[in-house]
N, CA and C of each residue as an Amber inpcrd file, in Angstrom:
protein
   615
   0.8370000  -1.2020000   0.0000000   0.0000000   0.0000000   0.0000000
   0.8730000   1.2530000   0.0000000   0.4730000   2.3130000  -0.8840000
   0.6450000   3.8720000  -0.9000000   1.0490000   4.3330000   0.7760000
   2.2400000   4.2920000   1.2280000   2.4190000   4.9780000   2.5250000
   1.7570000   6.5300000   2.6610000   1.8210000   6.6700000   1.4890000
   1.2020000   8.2190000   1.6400000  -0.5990000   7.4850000   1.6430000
  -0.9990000   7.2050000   1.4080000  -2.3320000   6.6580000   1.7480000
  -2.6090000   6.9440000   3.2200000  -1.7810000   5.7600000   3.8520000
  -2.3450000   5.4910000   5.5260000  -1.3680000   6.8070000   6.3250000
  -1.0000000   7.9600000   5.1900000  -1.1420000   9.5480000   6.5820000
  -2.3120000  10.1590000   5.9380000  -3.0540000  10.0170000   4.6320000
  -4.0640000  11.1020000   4.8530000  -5.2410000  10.4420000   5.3010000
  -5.1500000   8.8750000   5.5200000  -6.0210000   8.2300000   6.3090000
  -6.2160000   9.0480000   7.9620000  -5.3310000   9.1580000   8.0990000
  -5.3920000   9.9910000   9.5530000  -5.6170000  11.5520000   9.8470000
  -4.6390000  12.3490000   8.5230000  -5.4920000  13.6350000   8.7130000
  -6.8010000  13.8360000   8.5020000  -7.3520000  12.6370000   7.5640000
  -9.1130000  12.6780000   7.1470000  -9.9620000  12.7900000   8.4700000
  -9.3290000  11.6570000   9.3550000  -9.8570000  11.0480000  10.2530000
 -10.2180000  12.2360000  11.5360000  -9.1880000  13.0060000  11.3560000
  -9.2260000  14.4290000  11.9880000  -9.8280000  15.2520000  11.8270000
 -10.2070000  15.3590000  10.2540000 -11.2320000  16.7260000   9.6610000
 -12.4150000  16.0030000   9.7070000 -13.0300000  14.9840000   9.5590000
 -14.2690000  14.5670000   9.0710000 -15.2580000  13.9980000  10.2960000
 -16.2670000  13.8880000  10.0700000 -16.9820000  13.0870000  11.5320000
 -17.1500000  11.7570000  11.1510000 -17.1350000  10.7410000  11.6620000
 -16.9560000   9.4500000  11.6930000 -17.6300000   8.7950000  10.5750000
 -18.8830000   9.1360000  10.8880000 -19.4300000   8.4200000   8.9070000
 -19.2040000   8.6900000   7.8760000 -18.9920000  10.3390000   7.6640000
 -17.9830000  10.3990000   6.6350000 -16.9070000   9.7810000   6.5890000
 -16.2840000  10.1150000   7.0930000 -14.5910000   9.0800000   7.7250000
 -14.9230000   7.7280000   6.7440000 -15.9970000   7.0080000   7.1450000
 -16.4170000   5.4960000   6.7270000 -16.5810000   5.6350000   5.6600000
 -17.5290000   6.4930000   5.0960000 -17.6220000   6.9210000   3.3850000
 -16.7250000   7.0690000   2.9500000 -15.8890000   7.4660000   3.0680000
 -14.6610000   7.9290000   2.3890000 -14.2680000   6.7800000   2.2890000
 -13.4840000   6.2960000   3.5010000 -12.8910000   4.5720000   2.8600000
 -13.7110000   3.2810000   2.2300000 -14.8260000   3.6510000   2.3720000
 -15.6290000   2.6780000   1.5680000 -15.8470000   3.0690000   0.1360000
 -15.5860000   4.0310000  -0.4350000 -15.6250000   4.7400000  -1.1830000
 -14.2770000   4.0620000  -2.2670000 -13.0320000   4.6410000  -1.2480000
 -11.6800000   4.3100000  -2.1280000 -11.7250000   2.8460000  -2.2980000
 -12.3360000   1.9630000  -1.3480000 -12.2270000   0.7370000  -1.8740000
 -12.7570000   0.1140000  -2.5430000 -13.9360000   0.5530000  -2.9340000
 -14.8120000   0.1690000  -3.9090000 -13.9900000   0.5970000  -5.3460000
 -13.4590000   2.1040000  -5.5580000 -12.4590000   2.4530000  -6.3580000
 -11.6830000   1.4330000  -6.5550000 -11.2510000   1.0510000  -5.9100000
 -10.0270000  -0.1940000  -6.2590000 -10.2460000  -0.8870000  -6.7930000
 -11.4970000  -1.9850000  -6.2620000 -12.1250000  -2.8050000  -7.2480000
 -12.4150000  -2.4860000  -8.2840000 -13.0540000  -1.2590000  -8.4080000
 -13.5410000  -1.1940000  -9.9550000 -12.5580000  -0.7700000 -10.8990000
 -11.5690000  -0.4870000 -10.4820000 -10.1420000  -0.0880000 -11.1960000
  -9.5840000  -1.5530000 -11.2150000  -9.2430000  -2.4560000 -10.3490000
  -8.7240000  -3.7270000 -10.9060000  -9.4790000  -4.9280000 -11.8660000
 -11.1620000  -4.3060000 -12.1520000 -12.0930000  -4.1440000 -12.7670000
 -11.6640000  -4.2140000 -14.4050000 -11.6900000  -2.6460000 -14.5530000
 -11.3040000  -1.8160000 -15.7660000  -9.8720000  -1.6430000 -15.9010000
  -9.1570000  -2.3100000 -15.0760000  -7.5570000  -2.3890000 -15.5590000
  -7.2700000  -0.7960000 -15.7700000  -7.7310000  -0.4030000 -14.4970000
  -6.8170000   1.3300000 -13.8550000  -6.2140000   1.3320000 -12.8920000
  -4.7680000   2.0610000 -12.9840000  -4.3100000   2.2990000 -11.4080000
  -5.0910000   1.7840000 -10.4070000  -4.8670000   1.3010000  -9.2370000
  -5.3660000   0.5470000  -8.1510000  -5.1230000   1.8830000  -7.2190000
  -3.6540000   2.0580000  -7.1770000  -3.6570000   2.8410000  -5.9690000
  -3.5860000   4.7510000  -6.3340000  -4.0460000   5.1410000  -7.6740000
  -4.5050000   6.7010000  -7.8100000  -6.2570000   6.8040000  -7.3840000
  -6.6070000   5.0080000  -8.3470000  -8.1270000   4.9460000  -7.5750000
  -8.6640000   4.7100000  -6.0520000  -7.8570000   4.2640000  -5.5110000
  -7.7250000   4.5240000  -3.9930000  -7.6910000   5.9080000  -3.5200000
  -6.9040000   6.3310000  -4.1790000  -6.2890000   7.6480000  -3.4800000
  -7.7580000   8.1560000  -3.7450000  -8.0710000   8.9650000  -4.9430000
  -9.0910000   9.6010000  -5.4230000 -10.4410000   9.2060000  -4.3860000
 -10.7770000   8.1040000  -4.1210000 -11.8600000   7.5650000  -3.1940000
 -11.9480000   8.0820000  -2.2110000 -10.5490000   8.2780000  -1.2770000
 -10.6520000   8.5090000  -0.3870000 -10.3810000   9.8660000   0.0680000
 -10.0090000  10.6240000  -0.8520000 -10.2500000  12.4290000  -0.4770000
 -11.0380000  12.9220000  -1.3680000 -12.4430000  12.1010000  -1.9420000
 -13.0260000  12.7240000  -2.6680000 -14.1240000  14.0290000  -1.6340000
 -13.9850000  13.5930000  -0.5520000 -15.1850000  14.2640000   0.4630000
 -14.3790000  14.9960000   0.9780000 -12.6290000  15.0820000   0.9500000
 -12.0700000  15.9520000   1.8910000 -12.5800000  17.3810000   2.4670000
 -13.7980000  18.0440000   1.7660000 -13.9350000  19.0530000   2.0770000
 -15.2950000  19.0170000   2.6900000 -15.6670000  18.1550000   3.3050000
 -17.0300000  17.8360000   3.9320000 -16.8840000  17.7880000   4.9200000
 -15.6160000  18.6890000   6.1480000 -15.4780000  19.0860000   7.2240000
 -16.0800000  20.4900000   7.0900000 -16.5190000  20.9060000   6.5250000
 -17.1460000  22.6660000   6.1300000 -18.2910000  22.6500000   6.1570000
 -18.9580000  23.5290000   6.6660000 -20.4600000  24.1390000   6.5130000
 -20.5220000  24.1480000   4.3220000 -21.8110000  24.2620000   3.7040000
 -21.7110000  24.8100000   2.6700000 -21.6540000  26.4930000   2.4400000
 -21.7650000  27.2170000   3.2610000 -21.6600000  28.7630000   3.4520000
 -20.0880000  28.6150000   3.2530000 -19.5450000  27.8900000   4.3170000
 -17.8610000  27.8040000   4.5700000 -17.3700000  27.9010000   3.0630000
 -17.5660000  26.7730000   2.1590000 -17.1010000  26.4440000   1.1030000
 -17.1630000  27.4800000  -0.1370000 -18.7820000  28.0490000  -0.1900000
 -19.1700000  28.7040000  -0.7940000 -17.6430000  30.5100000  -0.6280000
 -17.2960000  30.8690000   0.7410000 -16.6470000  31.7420000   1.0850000
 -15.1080000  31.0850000   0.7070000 -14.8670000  29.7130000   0.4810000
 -13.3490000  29.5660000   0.3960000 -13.5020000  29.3770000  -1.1070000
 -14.4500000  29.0760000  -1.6980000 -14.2770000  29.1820000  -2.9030000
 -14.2860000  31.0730000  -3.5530000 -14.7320000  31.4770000  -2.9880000
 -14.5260000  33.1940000  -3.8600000 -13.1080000  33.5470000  -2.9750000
 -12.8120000  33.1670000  -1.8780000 -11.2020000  33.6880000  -1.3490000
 -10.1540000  33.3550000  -2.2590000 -10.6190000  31.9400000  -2.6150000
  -9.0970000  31.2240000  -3.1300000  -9.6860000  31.1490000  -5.2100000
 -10.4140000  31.8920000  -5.5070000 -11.1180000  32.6090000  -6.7160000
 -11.3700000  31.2970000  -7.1520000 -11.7390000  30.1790000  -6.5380000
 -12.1480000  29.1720000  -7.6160000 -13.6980000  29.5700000  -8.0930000
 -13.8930000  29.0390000  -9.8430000 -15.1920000  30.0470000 -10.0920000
 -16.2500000  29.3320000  -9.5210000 -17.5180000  29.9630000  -9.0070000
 -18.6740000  29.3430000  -8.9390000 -19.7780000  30.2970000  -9.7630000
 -20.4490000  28.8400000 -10.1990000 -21.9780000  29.1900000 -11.2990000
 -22.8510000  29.3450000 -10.0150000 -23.6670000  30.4150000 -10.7120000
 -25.2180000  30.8070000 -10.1740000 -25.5730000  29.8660000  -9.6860000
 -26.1140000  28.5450000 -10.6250000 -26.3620000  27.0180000 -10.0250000
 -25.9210000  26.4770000  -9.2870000 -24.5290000  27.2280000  -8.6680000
 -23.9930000  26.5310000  -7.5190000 -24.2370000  27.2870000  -6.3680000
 -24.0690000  28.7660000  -6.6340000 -24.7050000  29.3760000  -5.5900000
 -26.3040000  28.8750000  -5.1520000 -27.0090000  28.5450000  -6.1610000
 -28.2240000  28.3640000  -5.3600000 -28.5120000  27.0710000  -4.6910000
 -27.6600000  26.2800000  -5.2120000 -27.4670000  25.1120000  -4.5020000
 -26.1230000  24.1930000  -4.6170000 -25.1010000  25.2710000  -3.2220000
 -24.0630000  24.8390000  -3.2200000 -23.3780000  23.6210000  -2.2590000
 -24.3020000  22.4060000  -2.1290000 -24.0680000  21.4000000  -1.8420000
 -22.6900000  20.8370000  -2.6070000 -22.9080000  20.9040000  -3.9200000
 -22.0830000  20.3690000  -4.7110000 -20.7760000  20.8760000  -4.7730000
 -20.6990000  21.7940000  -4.3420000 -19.3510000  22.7400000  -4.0850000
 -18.3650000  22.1750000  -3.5990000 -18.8740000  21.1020000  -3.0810000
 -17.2690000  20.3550000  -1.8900000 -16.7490000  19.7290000  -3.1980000
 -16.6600000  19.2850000  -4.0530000 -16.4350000  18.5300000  -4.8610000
 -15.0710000  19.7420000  -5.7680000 -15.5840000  20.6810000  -5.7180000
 -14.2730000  21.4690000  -6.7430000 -13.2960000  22.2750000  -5.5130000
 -14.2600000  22.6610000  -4.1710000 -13.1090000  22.9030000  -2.8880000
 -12.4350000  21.6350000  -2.4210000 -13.1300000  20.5110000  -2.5130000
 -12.2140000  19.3990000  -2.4720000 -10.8120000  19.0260000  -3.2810000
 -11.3920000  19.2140000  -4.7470000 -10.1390000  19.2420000  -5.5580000
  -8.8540000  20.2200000  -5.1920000  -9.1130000  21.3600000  -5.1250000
  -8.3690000  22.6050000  -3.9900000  -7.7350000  22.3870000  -3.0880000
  -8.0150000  21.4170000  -2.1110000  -8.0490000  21.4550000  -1.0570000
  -6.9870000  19.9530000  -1.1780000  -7.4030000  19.1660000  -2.1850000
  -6.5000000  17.6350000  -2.0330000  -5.1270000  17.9760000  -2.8810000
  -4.9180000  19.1880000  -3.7510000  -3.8340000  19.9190000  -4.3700000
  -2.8480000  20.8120000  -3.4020000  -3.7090000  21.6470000  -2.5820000
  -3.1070000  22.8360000  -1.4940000  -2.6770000  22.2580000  -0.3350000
  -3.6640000  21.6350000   0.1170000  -3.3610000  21.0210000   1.6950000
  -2.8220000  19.4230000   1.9920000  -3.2750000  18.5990000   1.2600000
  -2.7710000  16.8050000   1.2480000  -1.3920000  17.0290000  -0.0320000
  -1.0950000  17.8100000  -1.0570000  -0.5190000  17.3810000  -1.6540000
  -0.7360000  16.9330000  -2.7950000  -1.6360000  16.3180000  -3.1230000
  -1.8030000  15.8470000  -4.7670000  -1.8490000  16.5000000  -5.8950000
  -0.5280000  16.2910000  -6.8340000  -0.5640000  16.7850000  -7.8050000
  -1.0230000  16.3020000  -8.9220000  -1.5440000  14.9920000  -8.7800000
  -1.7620000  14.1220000 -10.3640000  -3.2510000  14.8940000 -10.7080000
  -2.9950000  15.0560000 -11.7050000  -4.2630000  15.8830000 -12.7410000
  -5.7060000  14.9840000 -12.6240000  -5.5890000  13.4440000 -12.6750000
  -6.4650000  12.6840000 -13.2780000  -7.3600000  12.5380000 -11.4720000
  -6.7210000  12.4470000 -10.8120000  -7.0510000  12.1520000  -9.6100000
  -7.7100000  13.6790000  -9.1540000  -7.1240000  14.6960000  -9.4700000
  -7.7850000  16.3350000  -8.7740000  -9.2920000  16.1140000  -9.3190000
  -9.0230000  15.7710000 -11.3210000 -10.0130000  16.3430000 -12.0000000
 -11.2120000  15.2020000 -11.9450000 -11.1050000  14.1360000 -10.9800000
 -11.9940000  13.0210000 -10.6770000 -12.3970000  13.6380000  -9.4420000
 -12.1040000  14.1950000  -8.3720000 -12.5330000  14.7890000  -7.0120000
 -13.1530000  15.7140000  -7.6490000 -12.7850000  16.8190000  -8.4820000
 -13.9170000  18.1070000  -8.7690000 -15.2440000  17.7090000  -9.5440000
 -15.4510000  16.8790000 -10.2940000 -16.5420000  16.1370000 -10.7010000
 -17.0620000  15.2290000 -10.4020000 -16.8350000  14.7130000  -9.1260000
 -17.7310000  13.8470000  -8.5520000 -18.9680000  13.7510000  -8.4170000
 -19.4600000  15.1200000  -7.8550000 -21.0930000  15.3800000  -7.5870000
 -21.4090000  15.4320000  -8.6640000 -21.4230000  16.1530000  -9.8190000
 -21.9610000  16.8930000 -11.2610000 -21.9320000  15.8420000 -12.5440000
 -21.0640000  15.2970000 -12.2000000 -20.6920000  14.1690000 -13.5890000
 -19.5270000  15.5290000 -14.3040000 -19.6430000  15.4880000 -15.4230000
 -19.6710000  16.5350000 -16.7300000 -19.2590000  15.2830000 -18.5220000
 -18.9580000  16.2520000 -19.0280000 -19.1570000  15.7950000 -20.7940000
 -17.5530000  15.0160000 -20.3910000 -17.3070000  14.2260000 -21.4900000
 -15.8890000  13.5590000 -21.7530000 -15.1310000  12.8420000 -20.4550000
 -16.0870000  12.2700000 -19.6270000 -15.6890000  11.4060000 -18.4560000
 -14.6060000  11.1700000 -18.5370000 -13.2170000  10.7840000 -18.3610000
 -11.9310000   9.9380000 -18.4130000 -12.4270000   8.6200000 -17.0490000
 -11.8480000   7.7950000 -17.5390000 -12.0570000   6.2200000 -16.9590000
 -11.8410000   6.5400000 -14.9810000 -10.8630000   7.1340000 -14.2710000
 -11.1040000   7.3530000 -13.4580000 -12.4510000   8.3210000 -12.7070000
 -12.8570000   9.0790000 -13.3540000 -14.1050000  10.4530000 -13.2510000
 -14.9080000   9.4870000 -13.0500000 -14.9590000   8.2150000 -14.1470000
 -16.3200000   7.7310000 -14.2250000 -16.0080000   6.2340000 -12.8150000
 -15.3240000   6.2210000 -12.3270000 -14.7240000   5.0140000 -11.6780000
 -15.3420000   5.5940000 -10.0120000 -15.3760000   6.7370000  -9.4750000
 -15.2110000   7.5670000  -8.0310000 -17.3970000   7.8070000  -8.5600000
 -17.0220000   8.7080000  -9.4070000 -18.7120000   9.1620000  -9.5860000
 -19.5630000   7.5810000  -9.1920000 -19.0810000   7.0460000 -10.1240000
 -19.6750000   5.3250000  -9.6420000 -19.6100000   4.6730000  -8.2790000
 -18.8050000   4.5100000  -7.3730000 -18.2060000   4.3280000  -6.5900000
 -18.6990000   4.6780000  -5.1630000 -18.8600000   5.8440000  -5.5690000
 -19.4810000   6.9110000  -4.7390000 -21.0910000   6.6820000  -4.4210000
 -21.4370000   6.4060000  -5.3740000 -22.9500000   5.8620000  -5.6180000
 -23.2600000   4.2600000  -4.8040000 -22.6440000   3.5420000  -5.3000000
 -22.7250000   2.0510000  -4.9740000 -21.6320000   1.5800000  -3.8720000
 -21.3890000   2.3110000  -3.0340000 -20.1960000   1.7430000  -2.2840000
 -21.1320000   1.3790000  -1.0680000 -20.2530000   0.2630000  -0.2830000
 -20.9970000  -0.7590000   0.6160000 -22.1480000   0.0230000   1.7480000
 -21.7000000   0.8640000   2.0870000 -22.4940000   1.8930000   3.5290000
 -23.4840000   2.3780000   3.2330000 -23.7540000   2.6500000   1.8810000
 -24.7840000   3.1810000   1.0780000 -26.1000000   2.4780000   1.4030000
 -26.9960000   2.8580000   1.8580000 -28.5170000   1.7550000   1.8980000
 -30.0680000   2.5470000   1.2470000 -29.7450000   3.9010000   0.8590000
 -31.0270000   4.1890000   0.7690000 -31.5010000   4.9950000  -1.1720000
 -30.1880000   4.2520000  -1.4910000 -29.9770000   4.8660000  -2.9150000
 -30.8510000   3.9220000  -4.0160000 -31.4950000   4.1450000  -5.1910000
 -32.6090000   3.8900000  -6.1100000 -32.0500000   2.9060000  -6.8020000
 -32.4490000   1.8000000  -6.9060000 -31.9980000   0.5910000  -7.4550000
 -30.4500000   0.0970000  -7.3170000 -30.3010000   0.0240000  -5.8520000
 -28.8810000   0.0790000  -5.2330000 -28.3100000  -1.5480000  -5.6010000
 -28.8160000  -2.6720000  -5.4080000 -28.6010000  -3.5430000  -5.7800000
 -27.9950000  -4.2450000  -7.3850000 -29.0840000  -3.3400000  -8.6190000
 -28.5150000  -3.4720000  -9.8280000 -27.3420000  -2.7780000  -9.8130000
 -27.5780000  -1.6430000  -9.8110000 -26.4170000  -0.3730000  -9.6860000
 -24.8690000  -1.0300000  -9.0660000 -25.1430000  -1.6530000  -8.1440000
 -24.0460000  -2.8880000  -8.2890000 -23.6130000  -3.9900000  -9.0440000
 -24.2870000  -4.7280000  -9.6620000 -23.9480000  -5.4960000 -10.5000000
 -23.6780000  -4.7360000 -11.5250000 -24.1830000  -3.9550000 -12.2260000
 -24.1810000  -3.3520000 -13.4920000 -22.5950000  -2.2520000 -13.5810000
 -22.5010000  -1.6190000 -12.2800000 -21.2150000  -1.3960000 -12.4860000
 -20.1810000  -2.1720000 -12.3590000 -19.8100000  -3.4490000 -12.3960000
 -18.9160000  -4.5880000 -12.6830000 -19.0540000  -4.9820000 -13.5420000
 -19.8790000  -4.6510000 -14.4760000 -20.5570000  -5.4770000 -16.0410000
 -20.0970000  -4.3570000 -16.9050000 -20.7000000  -3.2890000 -16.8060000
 -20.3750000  -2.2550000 -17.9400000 -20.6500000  -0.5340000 -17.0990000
 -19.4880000  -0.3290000 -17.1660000 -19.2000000   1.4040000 -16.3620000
 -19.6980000   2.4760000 -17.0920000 -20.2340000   2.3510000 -18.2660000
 -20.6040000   3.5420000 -19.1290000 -21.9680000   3.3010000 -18.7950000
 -22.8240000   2.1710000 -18.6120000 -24.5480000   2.2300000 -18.5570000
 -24.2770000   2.0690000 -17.1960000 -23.5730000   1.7070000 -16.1390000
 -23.4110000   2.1780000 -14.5970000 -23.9040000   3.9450000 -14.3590000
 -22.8990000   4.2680000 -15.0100000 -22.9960000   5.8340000 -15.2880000
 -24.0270000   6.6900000 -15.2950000 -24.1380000   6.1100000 -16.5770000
 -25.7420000   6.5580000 -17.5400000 -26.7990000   6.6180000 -16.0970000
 -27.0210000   5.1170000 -16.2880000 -28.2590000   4.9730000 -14.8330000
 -28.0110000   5.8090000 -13.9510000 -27.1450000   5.8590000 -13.2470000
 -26.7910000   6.4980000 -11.9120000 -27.5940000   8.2680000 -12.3420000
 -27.0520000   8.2330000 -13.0200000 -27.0810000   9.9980000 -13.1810000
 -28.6140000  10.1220000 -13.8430000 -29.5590000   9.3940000 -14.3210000
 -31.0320000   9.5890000 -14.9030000 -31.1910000   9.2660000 -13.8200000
 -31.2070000   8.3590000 -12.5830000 -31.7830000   7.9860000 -11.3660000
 -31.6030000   9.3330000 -10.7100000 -30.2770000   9.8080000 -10.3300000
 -30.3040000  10.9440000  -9.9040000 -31.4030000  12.2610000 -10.0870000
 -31.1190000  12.4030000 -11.6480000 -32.2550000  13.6140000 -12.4430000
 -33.4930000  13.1930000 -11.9030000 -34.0130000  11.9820000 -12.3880000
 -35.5470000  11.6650000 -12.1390000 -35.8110000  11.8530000 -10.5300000
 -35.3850000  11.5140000  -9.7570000 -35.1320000  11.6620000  -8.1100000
 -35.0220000  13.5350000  -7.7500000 -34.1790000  14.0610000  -8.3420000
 -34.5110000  15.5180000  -7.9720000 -35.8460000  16.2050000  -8.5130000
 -35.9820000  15.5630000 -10.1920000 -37.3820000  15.9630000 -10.5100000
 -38.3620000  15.5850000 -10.0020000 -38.4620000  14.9480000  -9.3140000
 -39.7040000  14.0590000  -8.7300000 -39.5460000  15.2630000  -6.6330000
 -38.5280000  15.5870000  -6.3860000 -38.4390000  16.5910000  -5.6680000
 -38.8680000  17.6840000  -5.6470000 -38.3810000  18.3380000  -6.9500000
 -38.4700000  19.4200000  -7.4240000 -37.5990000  20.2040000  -7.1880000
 -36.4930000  19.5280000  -6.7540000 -35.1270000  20.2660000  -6.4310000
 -34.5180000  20.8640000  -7.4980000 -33.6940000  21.5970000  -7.4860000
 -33.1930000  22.6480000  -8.7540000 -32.0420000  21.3140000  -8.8760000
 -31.8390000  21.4440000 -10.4920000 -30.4410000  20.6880000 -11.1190000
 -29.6570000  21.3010000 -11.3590000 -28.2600000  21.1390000 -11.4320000
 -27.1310000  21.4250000 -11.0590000 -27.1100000  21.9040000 -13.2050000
 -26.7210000  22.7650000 -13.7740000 -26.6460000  22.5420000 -14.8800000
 -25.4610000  21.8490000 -15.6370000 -24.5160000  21.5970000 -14.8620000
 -23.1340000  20.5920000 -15.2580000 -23.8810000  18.8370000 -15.1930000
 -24.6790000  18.8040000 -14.2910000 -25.2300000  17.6670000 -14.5580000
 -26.0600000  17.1820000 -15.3580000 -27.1220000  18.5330000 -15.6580000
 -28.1140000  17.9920000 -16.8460000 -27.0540000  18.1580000 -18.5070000
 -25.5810000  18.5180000 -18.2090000 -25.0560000  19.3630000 -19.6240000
 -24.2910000  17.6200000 -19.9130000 -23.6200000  17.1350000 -18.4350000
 -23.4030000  15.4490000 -18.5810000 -24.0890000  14.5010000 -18.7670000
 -25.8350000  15.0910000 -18.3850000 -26.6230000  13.6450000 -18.8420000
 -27.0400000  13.6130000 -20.5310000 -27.2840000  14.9240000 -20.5750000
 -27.3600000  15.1670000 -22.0110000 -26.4760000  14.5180000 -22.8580000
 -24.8820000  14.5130000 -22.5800000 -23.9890000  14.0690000 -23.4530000
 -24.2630000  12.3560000 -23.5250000 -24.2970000  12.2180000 -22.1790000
 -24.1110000  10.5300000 -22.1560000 -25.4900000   9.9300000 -22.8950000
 -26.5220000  10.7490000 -22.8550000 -27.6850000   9.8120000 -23.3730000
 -27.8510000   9.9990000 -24.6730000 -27.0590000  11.3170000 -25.5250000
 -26.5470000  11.2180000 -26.6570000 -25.7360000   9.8150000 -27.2360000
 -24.6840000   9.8480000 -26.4670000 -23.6540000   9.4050000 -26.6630000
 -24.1370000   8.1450000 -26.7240000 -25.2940000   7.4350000 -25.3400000
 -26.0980000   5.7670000 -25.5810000 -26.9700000   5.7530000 -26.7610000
 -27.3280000   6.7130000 -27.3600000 -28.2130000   6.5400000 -28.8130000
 -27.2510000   6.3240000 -29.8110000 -26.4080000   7.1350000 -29.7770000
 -25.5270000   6.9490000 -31.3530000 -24.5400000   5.0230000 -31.4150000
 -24.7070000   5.1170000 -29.7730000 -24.0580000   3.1560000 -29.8160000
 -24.6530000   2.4110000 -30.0170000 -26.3530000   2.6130000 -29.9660000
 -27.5420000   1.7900000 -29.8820000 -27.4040000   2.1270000 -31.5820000
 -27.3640000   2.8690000 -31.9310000 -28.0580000   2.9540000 -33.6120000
 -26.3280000   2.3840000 -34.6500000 -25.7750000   2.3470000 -33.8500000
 -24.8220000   2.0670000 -34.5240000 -24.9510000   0.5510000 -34.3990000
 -25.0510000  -0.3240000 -33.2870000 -25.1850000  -1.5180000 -33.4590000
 -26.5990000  -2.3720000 -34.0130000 -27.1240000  -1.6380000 -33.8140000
 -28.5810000  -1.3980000 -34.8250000 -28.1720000  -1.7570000 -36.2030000
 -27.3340000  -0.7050000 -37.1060000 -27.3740000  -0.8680000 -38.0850000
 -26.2150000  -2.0210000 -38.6970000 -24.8990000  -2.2050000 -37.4460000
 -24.1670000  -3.3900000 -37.7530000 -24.9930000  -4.6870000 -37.8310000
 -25.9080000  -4.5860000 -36.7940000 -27.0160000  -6.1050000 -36.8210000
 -27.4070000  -6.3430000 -38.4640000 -28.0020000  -5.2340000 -38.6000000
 -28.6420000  -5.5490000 -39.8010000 -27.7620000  -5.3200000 -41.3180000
 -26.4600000  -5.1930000 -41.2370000 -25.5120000  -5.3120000 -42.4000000
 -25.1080000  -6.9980000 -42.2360000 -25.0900000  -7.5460000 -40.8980000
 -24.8690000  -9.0640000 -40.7890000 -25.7960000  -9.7590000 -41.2390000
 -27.2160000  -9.8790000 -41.3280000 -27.7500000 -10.1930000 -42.0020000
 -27.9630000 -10.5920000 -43.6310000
């Protein structure tokens, strides 16, 4: 194991309150699997798992104020509902304060909550992860959502994030517009694979 792992295991353990604490490592380990899965780094997907919440020792007011100090930008949509905010002060925060410089691992912590367009294999590995990891009990078809992300990570994805949408619409909670701009892409992106194998079916013929 990453020695640098088991010290930010302990500064986490310091900033966070105990179930987070648990989320978090249930989180990176589920990462792992699904990275020894998809044949990714084991231990950047670890890493990434487990400071994806680093900034969920903060009020959202807190975050909302360290994000205009330290000029990271925030959308209107985040001001009005800046839950999602820990996710890009996290990235900040796992660069400034823990140290991490790897790009793939920051830019998987700042899109965690939101999704966005052009996933890279880790983004989509934590967003997943995050969703279906063991502690989890009250999430919308939690059981498939497990199998299906060991089967295929792109319709893991997909689902996760229409479960999400349909679940806030059915709220009436405001959507994040990075998320409806990622579901848009991906359910693009599942039509043009569907019509493409559509039309390979029927050239085999």
């Amino acid at each position: 194991m990453d020695s640098r792992i088991l010290k930010l295991r302990k500064k986490l353990k310091a900033k966070l309150n105990p179930s987070r604490y648990e989320h978090s490592l249930s989180v990176s380990f589920t990462c792992a699997c699904l990275a020894m899965r998809y044949e990714y780094p084991m231990d950047k997907a670890e890493l990434a798992g487990l400071m994806h919440d680093c900034a969920k020792g903060y009020t959202d007011k807190e975050i909302l104020n360290f994000c205009e100090k330290h000029k990271i930008p925030v959308t209107e949509a985040e001001r009005t509902a800046p839950a999602v905010l820990h996710a890009k002060y996290g990235a900040w925060l796992a660069k400034k304060r823990y140290g991490i410089e790897d790009p793939e691992i920051l830019d998987a912590i700042a899109c965690h909550t939101t999704g966005k367009k052009e996933m890279q294999t880790l983004d989509k590995i934590l967003y997943v992860a995050d969703y279906i990891e063991a502690r989890r009990e009250k999430a919308r078809n939690l059981q498939a959502m497990r199998k299906l992300a060991f089967e295929d990570l792109d319709e893991a994805l997909y689902q996760i994030m229409k479960g999400t949408l349909d679940y806030l619409e059915q709220k009436g909670s405001s959507v994040d517009s990075a998320t409806a701009e990622a579901f848009a892409y991906y359910d693009n992106e599942r039509a043009q694979k569907g019509s493409a194998a559509h039309t390979a079916g029927e050239e085999e013929q």
